[in-house]
N, C-alpha and C positions, 0 to 999 in steps of 0.2 A: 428880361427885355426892357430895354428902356424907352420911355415916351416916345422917343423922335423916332423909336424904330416902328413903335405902335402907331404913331400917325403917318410912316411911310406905307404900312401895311392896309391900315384904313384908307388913305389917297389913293393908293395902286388897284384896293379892291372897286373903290368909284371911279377910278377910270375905265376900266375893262369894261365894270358896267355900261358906262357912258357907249362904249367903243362897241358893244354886242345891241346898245337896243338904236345907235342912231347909225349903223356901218355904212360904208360907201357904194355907191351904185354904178353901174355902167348900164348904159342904151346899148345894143348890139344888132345890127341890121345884119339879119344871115341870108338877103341877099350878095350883099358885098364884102360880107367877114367886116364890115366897119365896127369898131368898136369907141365909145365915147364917155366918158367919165359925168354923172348926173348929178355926183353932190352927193351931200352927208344926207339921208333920210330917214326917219324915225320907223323899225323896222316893221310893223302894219300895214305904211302908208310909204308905198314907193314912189316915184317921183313920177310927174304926169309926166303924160305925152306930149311932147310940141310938133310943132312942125320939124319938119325932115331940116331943115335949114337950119335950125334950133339948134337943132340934136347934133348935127355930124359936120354942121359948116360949110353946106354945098345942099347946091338947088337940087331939088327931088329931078329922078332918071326917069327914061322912058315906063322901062319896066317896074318904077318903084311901087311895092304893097308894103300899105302900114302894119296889116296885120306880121309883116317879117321881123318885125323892128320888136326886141323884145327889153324887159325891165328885170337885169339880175345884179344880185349882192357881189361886190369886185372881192373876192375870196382873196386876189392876193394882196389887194392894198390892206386889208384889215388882218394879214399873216405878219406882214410887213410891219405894219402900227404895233402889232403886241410884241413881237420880237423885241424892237428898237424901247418900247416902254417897261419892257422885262430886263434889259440891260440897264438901264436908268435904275430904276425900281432895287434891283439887284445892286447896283455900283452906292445908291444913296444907302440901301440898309448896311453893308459891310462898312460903310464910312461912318454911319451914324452909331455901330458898334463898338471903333473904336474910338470916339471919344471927339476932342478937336484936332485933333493932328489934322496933314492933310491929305489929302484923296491918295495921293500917288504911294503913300510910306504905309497906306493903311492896308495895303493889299499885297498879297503874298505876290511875288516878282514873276512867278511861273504862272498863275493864276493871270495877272496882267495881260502877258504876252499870249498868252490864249486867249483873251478876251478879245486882243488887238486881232490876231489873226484871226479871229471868229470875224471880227465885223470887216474886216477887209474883203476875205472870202464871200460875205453876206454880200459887199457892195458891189466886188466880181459879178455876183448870179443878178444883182438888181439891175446893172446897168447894161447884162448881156440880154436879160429877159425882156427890158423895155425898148432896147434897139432891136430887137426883131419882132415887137407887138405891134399894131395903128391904136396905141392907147397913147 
């Protein structure tokens, strides 16, 4: 194994870390199925509460209870991050195997096109999942 593949393996493993102890948060009011993206938080300490306004971008409802509105880890954004840094991760060690040539020659041509229709397919489910979400 050669260095650069060694410091792609030590970068990849500090970033997951990164990506497991600060993961992304969402607000989700289960009176309205609203759902709201809170930010990157250090996983201990979930992100406060605001005001209803804060939170979802519209004045609090007749019926509105705070206790509904709750604080969970967005499972699919942080599915999402390690997929997209497992291709990277993966595309930099095969390139740093073979040497300096460049990205495209370094990689078996069947291999390639599976990688392509891997992420196309991925980008299919992300852009049919987020047009039928209020994320």
């Amino acid at each position: 194994m050669k260095a650069q593949q060694k410091s792609v393996l030590l970068g990849s493993v500090f970033i997951f870390l990164l990506m497991f102890l600060f993961p992304p948060w969402l607000y989700i009011d289960e009176n309205t199925s609203n759902q709201r993206t809170a930010g990157y938080h250090f996983i201990n300490s979930p992100p406060p509460m605001k005001s209803h306004e804060e939170m979802f971008g519209f004045s609090e409802y007749d019926y509105y209870n705070p206790r509904a509105v709750r604080k969970v880890i967005n499972l699919f954004r942080l599915f999402v991050q390690m997929i997209v840094t497992l291709f990277i991760i993966s595309g930099l060690y095969v390139w740093f195997k073979r040497g300096n040539s460049s990205f495209i020659s370094s990689v078996h041509p069947g291999a390639f096109r599976i990688g392509i229709g891997m992420l196309i397919l991925f980008a299919y489910f992300c852009l049919t999942l987020s047009s039928n979400s209020k994320i």
